[in-house]
N, C-alpha and C positions, 0 to 999 in steps of 0.2 A: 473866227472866234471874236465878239466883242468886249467891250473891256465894263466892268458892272462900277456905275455912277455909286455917290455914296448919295444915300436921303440928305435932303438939304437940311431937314429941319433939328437932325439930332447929328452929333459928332463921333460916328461910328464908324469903325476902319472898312473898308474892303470886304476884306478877310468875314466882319462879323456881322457887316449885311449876306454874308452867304452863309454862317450860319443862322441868323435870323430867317431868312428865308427857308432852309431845312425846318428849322422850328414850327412852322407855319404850315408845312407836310407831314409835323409831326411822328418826325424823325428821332429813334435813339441817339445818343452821344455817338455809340460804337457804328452804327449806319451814316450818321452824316461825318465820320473820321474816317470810314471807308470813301464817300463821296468824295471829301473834298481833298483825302491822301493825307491828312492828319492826324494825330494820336489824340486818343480818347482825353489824355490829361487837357491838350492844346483847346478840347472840345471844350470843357468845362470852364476851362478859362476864360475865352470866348461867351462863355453865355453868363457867367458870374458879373465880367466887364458889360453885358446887355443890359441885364438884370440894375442895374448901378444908373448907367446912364438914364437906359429907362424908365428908371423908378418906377418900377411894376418889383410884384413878388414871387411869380411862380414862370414857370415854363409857359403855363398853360396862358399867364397872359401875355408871355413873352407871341406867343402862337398867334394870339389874338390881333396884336403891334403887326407883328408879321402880315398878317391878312390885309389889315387895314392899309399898307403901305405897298402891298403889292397891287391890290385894286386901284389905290392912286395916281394917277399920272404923273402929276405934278409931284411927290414925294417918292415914288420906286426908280429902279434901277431902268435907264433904258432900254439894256441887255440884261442878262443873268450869264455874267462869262465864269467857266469853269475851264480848268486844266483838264485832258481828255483823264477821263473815272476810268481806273485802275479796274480789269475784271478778278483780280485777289489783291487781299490786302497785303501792305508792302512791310518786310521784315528785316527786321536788324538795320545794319549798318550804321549804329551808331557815333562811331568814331568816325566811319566819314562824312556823316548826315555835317556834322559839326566840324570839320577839314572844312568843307567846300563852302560850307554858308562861312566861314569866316574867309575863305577867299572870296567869296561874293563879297562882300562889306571891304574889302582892302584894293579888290581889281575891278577895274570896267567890263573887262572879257577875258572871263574863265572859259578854258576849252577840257571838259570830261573826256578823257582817252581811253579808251580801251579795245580787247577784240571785241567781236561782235559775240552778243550773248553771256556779256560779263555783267550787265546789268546798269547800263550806262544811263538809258532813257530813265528806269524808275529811278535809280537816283536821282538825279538831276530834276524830276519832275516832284520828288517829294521832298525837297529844299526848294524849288521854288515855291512850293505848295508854302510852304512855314514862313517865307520871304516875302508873299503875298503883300502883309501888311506895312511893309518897309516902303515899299510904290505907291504913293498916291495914286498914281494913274495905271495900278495894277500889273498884272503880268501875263504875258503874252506866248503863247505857243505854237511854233512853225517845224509840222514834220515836214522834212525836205526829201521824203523816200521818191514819191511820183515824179519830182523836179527833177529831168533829165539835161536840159538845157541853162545853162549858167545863166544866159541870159535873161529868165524868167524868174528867177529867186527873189528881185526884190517884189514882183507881181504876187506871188505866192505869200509873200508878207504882208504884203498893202491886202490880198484877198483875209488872210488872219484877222487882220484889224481892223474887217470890214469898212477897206475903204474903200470907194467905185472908184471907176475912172475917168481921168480928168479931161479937158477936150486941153491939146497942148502942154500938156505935163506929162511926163514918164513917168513908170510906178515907181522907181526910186526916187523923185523928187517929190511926189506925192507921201512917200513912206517919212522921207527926210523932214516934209512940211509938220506932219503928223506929230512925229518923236522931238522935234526939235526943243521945242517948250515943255515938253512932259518930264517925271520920274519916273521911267517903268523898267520893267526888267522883260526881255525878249529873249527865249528861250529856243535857240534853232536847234532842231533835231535832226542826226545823220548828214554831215558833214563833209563826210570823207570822200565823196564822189565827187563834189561841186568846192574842191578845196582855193581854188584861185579866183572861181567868180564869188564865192565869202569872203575873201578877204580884201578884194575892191572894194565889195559892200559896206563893208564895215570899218573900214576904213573911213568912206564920207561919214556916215551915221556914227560914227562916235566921235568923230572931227566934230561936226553939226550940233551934236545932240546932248550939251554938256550932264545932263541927269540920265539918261540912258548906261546902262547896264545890260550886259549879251552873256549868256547860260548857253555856251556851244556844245553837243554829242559828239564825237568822231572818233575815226579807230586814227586817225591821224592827224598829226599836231596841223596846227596854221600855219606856223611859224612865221609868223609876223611878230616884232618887237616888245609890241604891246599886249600879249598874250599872257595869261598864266594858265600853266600847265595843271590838270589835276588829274595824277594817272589812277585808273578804278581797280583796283586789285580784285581778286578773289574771293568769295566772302569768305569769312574767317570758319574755319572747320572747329574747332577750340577755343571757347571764351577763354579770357584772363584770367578766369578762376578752376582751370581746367575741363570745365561744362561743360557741355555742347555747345557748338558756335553756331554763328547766325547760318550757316549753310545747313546743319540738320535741324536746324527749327524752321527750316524753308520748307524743307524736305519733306518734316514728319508733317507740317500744316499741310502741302499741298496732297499729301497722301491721305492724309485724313480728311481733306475735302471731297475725295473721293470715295470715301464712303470705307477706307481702310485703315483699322487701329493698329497704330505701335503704342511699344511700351518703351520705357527707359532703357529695359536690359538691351535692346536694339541697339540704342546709340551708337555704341561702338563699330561695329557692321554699318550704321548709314556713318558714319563718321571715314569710312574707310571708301565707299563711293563715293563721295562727294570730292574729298583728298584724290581720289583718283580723277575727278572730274574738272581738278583746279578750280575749284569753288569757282566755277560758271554759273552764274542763276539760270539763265538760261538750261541749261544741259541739268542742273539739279532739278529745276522742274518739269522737264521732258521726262527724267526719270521715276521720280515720282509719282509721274500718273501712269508709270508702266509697272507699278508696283502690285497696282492689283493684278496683273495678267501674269505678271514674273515671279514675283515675290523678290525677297533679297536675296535667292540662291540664282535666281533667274538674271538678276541684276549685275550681281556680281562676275557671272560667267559670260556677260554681255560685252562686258567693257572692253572688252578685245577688241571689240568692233564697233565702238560705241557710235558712230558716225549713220549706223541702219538702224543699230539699237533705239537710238533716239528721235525717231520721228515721231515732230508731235501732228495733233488734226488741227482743225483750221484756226488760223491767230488774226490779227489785228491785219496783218498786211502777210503776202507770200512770203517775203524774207526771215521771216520770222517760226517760218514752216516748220522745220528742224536745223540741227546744224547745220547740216550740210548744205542746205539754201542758204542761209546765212555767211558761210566760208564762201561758197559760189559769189555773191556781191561782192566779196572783198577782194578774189581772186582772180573776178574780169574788170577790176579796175587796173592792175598791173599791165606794163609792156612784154611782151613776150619773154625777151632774156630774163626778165624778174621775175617772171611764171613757172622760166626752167631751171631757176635757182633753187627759191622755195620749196617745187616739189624734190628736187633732188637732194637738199639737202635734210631732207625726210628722213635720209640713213643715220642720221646720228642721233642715237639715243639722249646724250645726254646735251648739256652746255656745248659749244664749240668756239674756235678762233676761225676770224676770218683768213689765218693761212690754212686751217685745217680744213674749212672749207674750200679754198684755192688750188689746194692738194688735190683733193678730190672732184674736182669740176673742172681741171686744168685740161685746156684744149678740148673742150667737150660745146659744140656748138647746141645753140645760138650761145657766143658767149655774152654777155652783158657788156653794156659799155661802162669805161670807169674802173675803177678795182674794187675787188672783193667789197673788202671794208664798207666802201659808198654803197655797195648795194643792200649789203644785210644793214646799215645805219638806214637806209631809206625802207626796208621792210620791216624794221623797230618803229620807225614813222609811221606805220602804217598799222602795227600795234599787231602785226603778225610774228614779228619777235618783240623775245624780248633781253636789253641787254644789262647784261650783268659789268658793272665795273670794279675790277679787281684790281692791287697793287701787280700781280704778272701781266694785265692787259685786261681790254675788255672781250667778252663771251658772248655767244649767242645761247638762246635759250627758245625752241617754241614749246607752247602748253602742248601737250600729248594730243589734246582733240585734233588742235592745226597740222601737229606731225604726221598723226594719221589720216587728215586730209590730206595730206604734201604726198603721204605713200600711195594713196588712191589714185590721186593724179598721175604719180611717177608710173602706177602699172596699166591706167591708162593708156601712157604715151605709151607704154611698152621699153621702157627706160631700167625699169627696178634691177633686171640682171647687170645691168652696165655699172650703174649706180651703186649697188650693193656689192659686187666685185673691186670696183675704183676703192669703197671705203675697206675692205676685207685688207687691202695692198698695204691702206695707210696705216690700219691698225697693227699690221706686220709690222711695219717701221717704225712705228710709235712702243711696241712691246718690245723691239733689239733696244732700242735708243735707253730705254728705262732699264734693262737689263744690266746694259754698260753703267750704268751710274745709280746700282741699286745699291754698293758697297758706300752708299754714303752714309746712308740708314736718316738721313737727318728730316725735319720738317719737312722739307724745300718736296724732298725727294717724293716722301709719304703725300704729299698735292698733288704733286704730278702724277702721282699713280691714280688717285683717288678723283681726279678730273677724268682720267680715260678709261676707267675699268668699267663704266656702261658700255662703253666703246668696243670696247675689244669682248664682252660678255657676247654684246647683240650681232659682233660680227663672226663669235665661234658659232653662234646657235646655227645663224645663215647657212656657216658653210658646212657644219655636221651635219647638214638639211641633204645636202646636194652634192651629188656624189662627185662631179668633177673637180669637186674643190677640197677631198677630202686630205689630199697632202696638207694645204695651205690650212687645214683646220686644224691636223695633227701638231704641225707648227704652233701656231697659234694656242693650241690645251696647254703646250707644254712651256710654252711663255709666261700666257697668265698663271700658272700652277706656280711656277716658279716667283715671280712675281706676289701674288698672295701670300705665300710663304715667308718672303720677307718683308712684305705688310703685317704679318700679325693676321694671317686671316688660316689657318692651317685644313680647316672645314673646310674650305672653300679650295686650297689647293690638293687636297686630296681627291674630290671632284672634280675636278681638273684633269688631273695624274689620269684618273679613271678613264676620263674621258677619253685622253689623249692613247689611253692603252686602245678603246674599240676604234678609235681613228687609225691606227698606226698600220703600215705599209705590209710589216711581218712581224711574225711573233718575238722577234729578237727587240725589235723596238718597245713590242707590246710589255716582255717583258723588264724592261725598262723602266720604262711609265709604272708599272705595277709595284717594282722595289719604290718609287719616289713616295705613290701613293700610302704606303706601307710605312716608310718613314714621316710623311705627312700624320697617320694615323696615330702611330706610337707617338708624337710631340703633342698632338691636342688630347692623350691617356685616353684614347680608344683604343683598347689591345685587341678585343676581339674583332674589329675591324682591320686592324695591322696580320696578325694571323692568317687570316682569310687573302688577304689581297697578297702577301707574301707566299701561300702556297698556289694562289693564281699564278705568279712570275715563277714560281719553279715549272709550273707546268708547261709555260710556253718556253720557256728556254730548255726542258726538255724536248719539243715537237722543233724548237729553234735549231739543237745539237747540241746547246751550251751546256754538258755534265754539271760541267765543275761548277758554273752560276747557278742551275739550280739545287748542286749539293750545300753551295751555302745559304742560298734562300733558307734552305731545310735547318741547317745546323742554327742559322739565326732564329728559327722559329721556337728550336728546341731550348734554344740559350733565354730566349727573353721572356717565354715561358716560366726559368725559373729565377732569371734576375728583375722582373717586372710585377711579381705577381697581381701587386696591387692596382695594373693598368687593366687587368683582365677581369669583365665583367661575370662570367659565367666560366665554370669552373672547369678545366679542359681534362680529356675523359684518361682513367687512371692508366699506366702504362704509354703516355703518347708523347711524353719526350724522349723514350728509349725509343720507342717504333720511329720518329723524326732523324734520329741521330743513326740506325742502323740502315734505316733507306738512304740518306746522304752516305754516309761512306759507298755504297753501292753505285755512286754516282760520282764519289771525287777522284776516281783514277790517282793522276798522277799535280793536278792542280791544288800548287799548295795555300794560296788563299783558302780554298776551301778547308786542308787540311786541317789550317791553325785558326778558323773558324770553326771547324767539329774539335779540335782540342778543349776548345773556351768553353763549349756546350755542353762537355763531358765533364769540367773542373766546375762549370757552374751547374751540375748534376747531383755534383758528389758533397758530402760530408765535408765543414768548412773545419772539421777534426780530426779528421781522414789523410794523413801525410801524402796521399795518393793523389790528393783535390791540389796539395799544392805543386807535386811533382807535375801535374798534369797543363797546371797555371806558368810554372817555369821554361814546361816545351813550347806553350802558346804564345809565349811569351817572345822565347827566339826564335819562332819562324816569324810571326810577323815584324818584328825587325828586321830577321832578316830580308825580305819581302816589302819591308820599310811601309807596314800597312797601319798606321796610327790609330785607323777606328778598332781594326782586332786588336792592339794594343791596349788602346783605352778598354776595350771591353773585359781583357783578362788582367788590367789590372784594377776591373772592379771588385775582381771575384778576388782576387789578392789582398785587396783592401777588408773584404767581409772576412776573409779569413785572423786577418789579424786584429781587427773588432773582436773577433769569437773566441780570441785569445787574450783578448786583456791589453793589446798591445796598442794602445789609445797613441800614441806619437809617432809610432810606424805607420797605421792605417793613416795619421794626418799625413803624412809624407807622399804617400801613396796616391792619394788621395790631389795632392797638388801635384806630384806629376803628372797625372790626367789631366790637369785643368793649363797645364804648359803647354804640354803635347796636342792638347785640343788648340791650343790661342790660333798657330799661323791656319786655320782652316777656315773657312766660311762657314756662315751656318746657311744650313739649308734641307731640305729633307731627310737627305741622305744622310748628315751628319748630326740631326736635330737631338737625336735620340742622344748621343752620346754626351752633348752637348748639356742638355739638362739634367741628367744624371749624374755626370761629374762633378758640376756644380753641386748639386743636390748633395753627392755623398761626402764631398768637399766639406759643407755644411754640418753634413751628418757628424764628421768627425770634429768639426770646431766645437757642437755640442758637446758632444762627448769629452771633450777635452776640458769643458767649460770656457772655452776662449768665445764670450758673446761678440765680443767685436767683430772679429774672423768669422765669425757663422752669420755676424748682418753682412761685412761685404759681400759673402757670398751666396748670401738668400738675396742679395738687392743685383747682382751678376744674374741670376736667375730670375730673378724679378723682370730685368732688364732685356731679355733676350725677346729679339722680333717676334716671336711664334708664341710666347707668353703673355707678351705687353696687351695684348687687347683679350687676354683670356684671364679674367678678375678670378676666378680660384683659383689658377696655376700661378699666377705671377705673386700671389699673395699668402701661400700655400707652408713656404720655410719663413718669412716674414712674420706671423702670426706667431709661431712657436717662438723664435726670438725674443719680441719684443716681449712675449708673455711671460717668460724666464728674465728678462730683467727688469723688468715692471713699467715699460713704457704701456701702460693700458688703455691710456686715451688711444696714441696710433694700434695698438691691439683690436679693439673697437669698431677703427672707421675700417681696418684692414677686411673685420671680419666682415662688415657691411657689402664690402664689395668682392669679396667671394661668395657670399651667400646669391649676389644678384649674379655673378658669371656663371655659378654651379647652376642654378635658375634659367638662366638664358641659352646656356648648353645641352639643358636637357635634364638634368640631373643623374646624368651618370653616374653608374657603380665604378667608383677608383677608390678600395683602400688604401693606395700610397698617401689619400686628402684625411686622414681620419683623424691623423696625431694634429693639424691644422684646427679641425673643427674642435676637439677636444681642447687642444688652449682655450680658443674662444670662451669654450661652456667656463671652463674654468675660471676665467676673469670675471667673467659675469656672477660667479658664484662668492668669487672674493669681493667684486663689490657690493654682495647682497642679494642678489635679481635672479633668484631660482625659478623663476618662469622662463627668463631667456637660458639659461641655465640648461634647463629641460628641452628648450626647443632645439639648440646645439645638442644636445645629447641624441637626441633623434635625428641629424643632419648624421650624426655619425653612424648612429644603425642604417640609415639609409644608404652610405656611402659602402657599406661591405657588401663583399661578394657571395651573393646568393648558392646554397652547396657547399660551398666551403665549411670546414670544420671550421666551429669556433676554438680559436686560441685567445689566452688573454693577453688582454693590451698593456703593455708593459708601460709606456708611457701613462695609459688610462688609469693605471693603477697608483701612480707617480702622484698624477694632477690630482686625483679623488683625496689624496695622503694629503698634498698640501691647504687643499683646502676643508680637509679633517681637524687639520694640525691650525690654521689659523683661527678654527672656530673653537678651539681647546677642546677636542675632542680625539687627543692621542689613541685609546687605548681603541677606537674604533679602528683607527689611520693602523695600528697593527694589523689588526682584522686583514684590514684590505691587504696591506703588504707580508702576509703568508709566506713567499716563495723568499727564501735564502737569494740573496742576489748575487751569490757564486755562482748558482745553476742557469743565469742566465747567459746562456754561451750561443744561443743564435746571435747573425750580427744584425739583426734587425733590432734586438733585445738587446744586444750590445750598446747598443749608441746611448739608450738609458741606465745603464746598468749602474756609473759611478751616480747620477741622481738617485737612482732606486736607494741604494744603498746608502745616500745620505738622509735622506727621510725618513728609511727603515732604522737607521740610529736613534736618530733625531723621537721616532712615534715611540720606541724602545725605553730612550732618556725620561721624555716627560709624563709614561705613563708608568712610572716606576718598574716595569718588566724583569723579572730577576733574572732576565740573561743581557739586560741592558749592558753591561760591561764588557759582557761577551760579541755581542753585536758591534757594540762600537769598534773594539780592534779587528772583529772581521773586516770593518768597513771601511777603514783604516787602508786594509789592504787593496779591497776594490779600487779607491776613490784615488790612487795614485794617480798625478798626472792631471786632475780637475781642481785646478785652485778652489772653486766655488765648492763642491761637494767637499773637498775636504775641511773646509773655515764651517761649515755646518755640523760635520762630524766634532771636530776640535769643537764645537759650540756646544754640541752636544756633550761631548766628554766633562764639559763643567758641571753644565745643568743635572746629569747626572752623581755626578760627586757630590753634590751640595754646599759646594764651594762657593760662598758669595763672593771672593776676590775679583775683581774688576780683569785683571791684568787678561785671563783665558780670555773672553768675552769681548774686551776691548781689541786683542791682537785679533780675531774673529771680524770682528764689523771692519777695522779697516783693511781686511781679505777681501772681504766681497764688495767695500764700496771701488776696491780698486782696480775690482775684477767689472764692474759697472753692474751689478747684480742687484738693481736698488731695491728690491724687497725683500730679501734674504737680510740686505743692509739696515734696513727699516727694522723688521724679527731681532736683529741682533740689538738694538739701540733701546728696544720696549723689554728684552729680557735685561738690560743694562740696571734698568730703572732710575730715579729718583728725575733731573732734570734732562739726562740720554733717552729717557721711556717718553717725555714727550717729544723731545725735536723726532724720536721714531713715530710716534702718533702721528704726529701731523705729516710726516713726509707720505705713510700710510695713505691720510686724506688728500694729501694732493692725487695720489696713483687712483683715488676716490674706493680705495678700500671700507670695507667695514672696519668697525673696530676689535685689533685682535685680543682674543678673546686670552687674559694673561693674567694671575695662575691660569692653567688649567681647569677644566671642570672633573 
C-alpha cells in the first residue's frame, strides 16, 4: 500500500484528497463512507471543508476539481492509498471508536487485544480510518497473517510502503530510513504469532522514528514497557438507553443484507443470541447469515454447538473461515502443556481459581511448567481467558465459544471422561466444604455459593448422564438441594430433591430426597406440588418397608391439607383428608411419630369449637414431647393456637404462638423444617395483629421476611410486611413493599396462594387512600387471581375490613355498613379471627358516623370483641363519642394518644382531624405526608 501525496497547489488533508477523489467517481456521501470506513456525517464534513477551500459550489464542480487533478501529474496524488475497504459497513462501537483514538493521541503504540473474532481488526481499522487526517504522511496498514517467519516482518512493512529493496540495506533499515522524518500512524495487523520479532521492531522504529505512531491487533499483549493496552470487549448487547445494542444492530443489518427482514418485536430473541455469543462480531455475523436457512428457532437450538453451527463461506483470508479456524490459529500457537490446560479446563462452566484448576489437573500429564497461576495469566495473554479480579483473588473466565472449543479438543484427545470425573470429585468437595459453613448465612458465604453453583449444576448433569457415576450424582442432588435452600433459591432445591430421588441407590433414600422435595415445595407455597411428591415418598417407603414413614407422609399430607389451605392451588377432591388419615393409621402399627402426627391431622380436621379438636391437640401434644419431636409439636400447637383465635382468646393464641417460635429457634432451617418455620412466624404475626401489638407483628413479618427460603422470593418475604405497615400508615414502605411482590408473584409464575390475598388487599387499599383507584383496581385483580380456582367463595373478612376503611375515609359511613353486614361475634373461624377485634372497630366506628339506630348497640358489642387490641378499642372509645355527640375533647383526645402510642399513625391522624380546630390540621397534614387524600370530615 502507498501512502496518497496531498495536491501541492491547494491545502487539503489526506483524508479529503480521497474524498475528492470519490467525488470525481461521483460517489454518494454513504458509498464513499462505505469506501473509506467513515460515517456519512465525517463525509459531509470533508466535502463542506472542499467546497471552502476550493471555492467552487456544488459537488458537481467539486467532481470536476477532482478530474482535473487526477489527470495532473504534477498536482495528483502519486498513489491513491486506502485502508483494505470493509466488504460491510462497520457498526456501533461507539464508545470505543473514541477509548482508542484518544489512546492514539496519548500513546505511541496502542496494542488492541482481544480473542480472535471479537472484532479487533475493524476496530482498529475504523479509528485509523478517522485518524487519517492527524498524519501528514498518512496511515499505513500491515496484515501480518501470511508472515510466518519473524524475520521477515520488517520486509512485509517496507513491501506496505512500497519500498524496493536496497543493494546493502536490510528492510528494517530501509523501513527505519523511511519512517524516521515522517508523521504516520502504522497499523500492524495480527500480532499474536510473531509476538518477539514485533517487539525488536519496534522497538528501533520508535526509538528512530520520533512522529511515528503503531495501531497494533493481537489476541496477545507485547508487553513491552511502552505499550498501552486497549482490551476489545464484546459488542454491547443493550444500549444505554435500554435499546438494542450495537451486537443486534449488527445482527439485524447483516440479516437484512441478506435478503432477510426482522422487526423490532425480534430484538429480544436476537438480543438473547448474541448475549449468548459474548457479543463476538465475528460469530454475530456467522450467525446472521445462517438466519435465512435457520431462522431464530433454528439459531437458537444451535448454540449448543455453536463452533459447526457457525461456519461461514469464503472471507478475506482462511482464518477467518469460521470459528473454529480462527480458535485453530490461536491454539497451535501454544506449547503442548498450555494446549492440555486449556482444553481441559473446558470443564468448568463458570469463572475459576487457579487452585481450582490445580485441583483438578493435579498429576495429570503433560503437566506445564511453572504453577497453575503462570499458566492461565499467560493464556489471559493470549486473550484465551479472561481474568476477572476480585477482592477473594483473581478468576479465570473463558467466553463459552473458547470453552467449547477447549471441550472439542478435550474429546478429541479422548481426555473429557478423565477430565469430567477429576471436576465431578472437586465439585464433591467444594459442596461438603460449603455445607460446613452454610450456618453462617452471611454475604461471604452467599459468594461462595454463588461462584460454584455453575460448577456443581454442570457436574450433576454429567454424572446423572452416565450411569457409573450415579452414586456420586445422587450425592451431589442432595448437596446442591441443600445448598439452594439455604441460598434463597427453594425452586431450585426442590429440583434437586427430585433429582436426587431418581438417582438414589433404593427407595428408602428415594424416599427421602422426596420428604426434602416436599418441604422444599411447601416453603416456595406450591402445595399441590408438596402433595404430590409427599405421596411419592410414602410410596417408596412403603415398597422400602418403612410403615410408620410412610403413615406420616400420609397424615402430613391430610394435616397440611387443612392448615395450609391457602398454599394449594387447586382444590383437593371432597372426602380426601379422611381417605389420607384412615389409610395412615393402617400403616402406623406401633410407630409413635406417626401416631402423634395422625393425631395433629385429626385435631387439624376437626371443628376449632369442637372440645374434641382440642382433646385431640392435647394427646398430640404429649406424644410428641414425649418423643421430644418439636416439628409435630409446633405443628399441634398451630392448631391450638387457631382454636383459641376462634375463641376470643387474643393473648393466649399470642402465647401460643411464641412458643413455636422458641421451640423452632435451636433448629436449622432447611427443607424439612421450612414449613414450620414460616408458619410460626406468620401465625406469630397473625396474633400480634390481632392483638393490635404493630411493633410485635413488624418484628415478626421482618423474621419472616428475613428467612433464607424467603429473602429472594419478593411476594413471600413481603407478604406480612405489607399488611403491617398498611395498618400503621407507613405507606411509602407500603408501596415500594408492594412493588416488589407484584415483580416476585411475576417472576414465579403467578401462582394461585390465597394465604398472599390479605397482602395484595393492603396494597389495593393504600393506593385507594391515596386516591389512585386505577392502581387500586389493578390490586384488586392480583387478589382474584391469587384464589383458588373450585373453591367456594367465602368472604374476605380482612377485605371487608380494608373496603370499610377506605369507605369511612371517603365520608362514606353508611356504605362501609353495607359492607360490614356480618355481626363480628360470628366471626369464629381463626382465619376470621385474626380480624375479628378490627372488624369490629370499624363496624362501630361506620355504625357512629352514619347515625345507625343500633349505633349504641354495636358499639358495646364491640366493646366486648375488641378486648385485648389497644388500637381497635381507642377506635371504639372514638366512636362512642362521635356517636354521643359529645363535643368534649377529653374522649377523643384520650383516643388519639391510644393509638399514637400503639404507633397506628393513621387511625392517629382520623382521631386529630375529628379533634378539629388547630388538632384537624396537624391531622391533615400528617395525612399528607402518608400522602393520603383528604379525609373526607363531616361525613357525607
Amino acid at each position: 500500500m502507498a501512502n496518497q501525496r496531498t495536491p501541492p497547489e491547494v491545502g487539503i488533508s489526506v483524508r479529503e484528497a480521497e474524498v475528492l477523489a470519490a467525488l470525481g467517481e461521483h460517489l454518494t456521501n454513504a458509498e464513499i463512507g462505505a469506501r473509506l470506513f467513515i460515517s456519512i456525517r465525517t463525509v459531509e464534513s470533508h466535502v463542506s471543508s472542499l467546497l471552502r477551500k476550493l471555492q467552487v459550489d456544488d459537488r458537481r464542480a467539486l467532481a470536476a476539481v477532482s478530474a482535473n487533478l487526477l489527470s495532473d501529474p504534477e498536482g495528483a496524488p502519486a498513489a491513491v492509498a486506502a485502508l483494505p475497504s470493509p466488504l460491510t459497513p462497520f457498526v456501533g462501537r461507539v464508545a470505543e471508536r473514541a477509548a482508542l483514538t484518544k489512546a492514539l493521541r496519548e500513546h505511541r503504540l496502542v496494542t488492541a487485544v482481544g480473542p480472535g473474532g471479537v472484532g479487533k481488526t475493524r476496530l482498529a481499522l475504523s479509528v485509523a480510518a478517522e485518524a487519517n487526517d492527524r498524519f501528514a504522511d498518512g496511515v499505513w496498514y500491515v496484515n501480518l497473517v501470511p508472515v510466518i517467519d519473524p524475520s521477515v516482518i520488517a520486509a512485509a512493512i517496507a513491501d506496505a510502503l512500497g519500498l524496493g529493496e536496497t543493494a546493502g540495506r536490510s528492510a528494517t533499515d530501509n523501513v527505519l530510513g523511511w519512517t524516521a522524518g515522517r508523521e504516520t500512524l502504522l497499523v500492524l495487523d495480527n500480532c499474536e504469532h510473531l509476538l518477539d520479532g514485533v517487539v525488536v521492531l519496534l522497538e528501533r522504529l520508535l526509538a528512530g522514528s520520533p512522529r511515528l505512531a503503531v495501531l497494533a491487533t493481537s489476541r496477545a499483549r507485547l508487553l513491552v514497557p511502552f505499550e498501552w493496552v486497549f482490551a476489545v470487549p464484546g459488542m454491547s448487547v443493550e444500549a444505554d438507553d435500554s435499546g438494542p445494542g450495537d451486537a443486534v444492530e449488527l445482527f439485524v443489518g447483516r440479516a437484512s443484507a441478506g435478503g432477510s427482514l426482522l422487526t423490532s418485536d425480534d430484538n429480544k430473541r436476537i438480543a438473547a443470541v448474541c448475549r449468548c455469543l459474548d457479543g463476538m462480531a465475528l460469530a454475530i455475523e456467522l450467525a446472521a447469515a445462517r438466519y435465512a436457512s435457520l431462522g431464530l428457532d433454528g439459531l437458537e437450538a444451535g448454540l449448543a454447538d455453536r463452533l459447526r453451527l457457525l461456519t461461514g463461506g469464503p472471507r478475506i483470508d482462511d482464518r477467518h473461515r469460521s470459528l473454529r479456524a480462527t480458535l485453530d490459529w490461536s491454539y497451535a500457537l501454544l506449547a503442548q502443556p498450555d494446549q492440555a490446560v486449556l482444553r481441559r479446563i473446558s470443564v468448568f462452566a463458570g469463572p475459576f481459581t487457579a487452585g481450582a484448576a490445580a485441583t483438578v489437573l493435579a498429576g495429570w500429564p503433560p503437566e506445564p511448567a511453572g504453577s497453575m497461576a503462570t499458566i492461565l495469566a499467560g493464556l489471559a495473554d493470549q486473550s484465551l481467558l479472561i481474568a476477572i479480579a476480585e477482592p477473594s483473588g483473581t478468576r479465570y473466565r473463558a467466553l463459552e465459544t473458547i470453552r467449547q472449543y477447549g471441550a472439542d479438543r478435550l474429546e478429541d484427545a479422548g481426555e473429557s471422561d478423565q477430565a469430567l470425573s477429576r471436576h465431578l470429585n472437586w465439585c464433591l468437595d467444594e459442596s461438603a466444604d460449603l455445607q460446613v459453613t452454610s450456618r453462617e448465612l452471611a454475604g461471604s458465604w452467599r459468594g461462595a455459593f454463588d461462584r460454584v453453583a455453575d460448577e456443581l449444576r454442570g457436574a450433576l448433569a454429567w454424572a446423572a448422564g452416565n450411569t457409573e457415576y450415579r452414586p456420586e450424582g445422587y450425592r451431589l442432588a442432595i448437596g446442591l438441594a441443600e445448598l439452594a435452600f439455604t441460598r434463597g433459591m427453594p425452586g431450585e432445591s426442590q429440583r434437586r430433591y427430585e433429582q436426587a430421588a431418581e438417582l438414589a441407590a433404593d427407595d428408602s433414600l428415594a424416599a427421602g430426597a422426596l420428604r426434602c422435595a416436599a418441604g422444599a415445595a411447601e416453603s416456595r407455597h406450591f402445595g399441590n406440588d408438596a402433595l404430590r411428591l409427599r405421596r411419592a415418598a410414602a410410596d417408596a417407603a412403603i415398597r422400602a418397608g418403612d410403615r410408620g414413614g410412610a403413615a406420616g407422609d400420609l397424615a402430613r399430607n391430610a394435616e397440611f391439607i387443612n392448615r395450609a389451605p391457602g398454599l394449594i392451588e387447586t382444590e383437593p377432591a371432597a372426602g380426601e383428608v379422611e381417605a389420607l388419615i384412615a389409610e395412615a393409621w393402617t400403616l402406623a402399627d406401633s410407630d409413635l411419630a406417626a401416631q402423634a402426627r395422625l393425631l395433629t391431622a385429626e385435631a387439624c380436621n376437626g371443628a376449632i369449637a369442637d372440645p374434641a379438636t382440642l382433646e385431640l391437640i392435647e394427646r398430640a401434644l404429649t406424644l410428641a414431647r414425649r418423643i421430644d419431636d418439636p416439628l409435630i409439636e409446633s405443628a399441634a400447637l398451630d392448631q391450638l393456637t387457631a382454636v383459641q383465635l376462634g375463641r376470643g382468646e387474643v393473648r393466649a393464641a399470642a402465647a401460643s404462638a411464641m412458643r413455636r417460635t422458641e421451640l423452632l429457634a435451636p433448629l436449622q432451617v432447611t427443607a424439612t423444617t421450612g414449613f414450620e418455620f414460616f408458619d410460626g412466624f406468620g401465625m406469630a404475626d397473625h396474633c400480634a395483629v390481632a392483638a393490635g401489638d404493630l411493633r410485635a407483628a413488624r418484628r415478626h413479618a421482618e423474621r419472616l421476611r428475613d428467612l433464607p427460603f424467603y429473602r429472594e422470593e419478593g411476594h413471600l418475604a413481603t407478604r406480612r410486611m405489607l399488611v403491617v405497615t398498611a395498618l400503621a400508615g407507613d405507606w411509602d414502605e407500603t408501596i415500594t413493599l408492594a412493588e416488589r411482590f407484584r415483580e416476585g408473584w411475576g417472576r414465579a409464575g403467578r401462582p394461585r396462594a390465597g394465604n398472599l390475598r390479605s397482602a395484595a388487599y393492603a396494597a389495593a387499599t393504600v393506593h385507594g387512600l391515596r386516591g389512585d383507584d386505577d392502581a387500586r383496581a389493578v390490586w384488586l385483580d392480583i387478589v382474584d387471581a391469587l384464589g383458588t380456582p373450585g373453591r367456594s367463595p367465602s368472604p374476605l373478612r380482612y377485605g371487608e375490613f380494608f373496603d370499610a376503611l377506605l369507605l369511612l375515609h371517603r365520608g362514606l359511613p353508611q356504605q362501609a355498613v353495607q359492607v360490614l353486614h356480618t355481626p363480628p361475634g360470628q366471626l369464629t373461624d381463626w382465619y376470621d379471627s385474626v380480624w375479628r377485634t378490627w372488624y369490629a372497630a370499624v363496624w362501630a366506628e361506620a355504625a357512629a358516623l352514619s347515625g345507625h339506630q343500633d349505633a349504641a348497640a354495636r358499639i358495646q358489642r364491640a366493646r366486648l370483641v375488641t378486648v385485648g387490641n389497644p388500637i381497635a378499642t381507642a377506635i371504639v372509645d372514638r366512636a362512642a363519642v362521635l356517636a354521643s355527640g359529645d363535643v368534649g375533647r377529653d374522649g377523643l383526645t384520650a383516643a388519639a394518644a391510644a393509638l399514637e402510642g400503639a404507633g397506628c399513625r393513621y387511625q392517629w391522624a382520623r382521631a386529630l382531624v375529628f379533634l378539629g380546630g388547630e388538632q384537624r390540621a396537624r391531622g391533615e397534614s400528617e395525612l399528607a405526608r402518608m400522602g393520603a387524600t383528604a379525609m373526607a370530615w363531616p361525613p357525607q
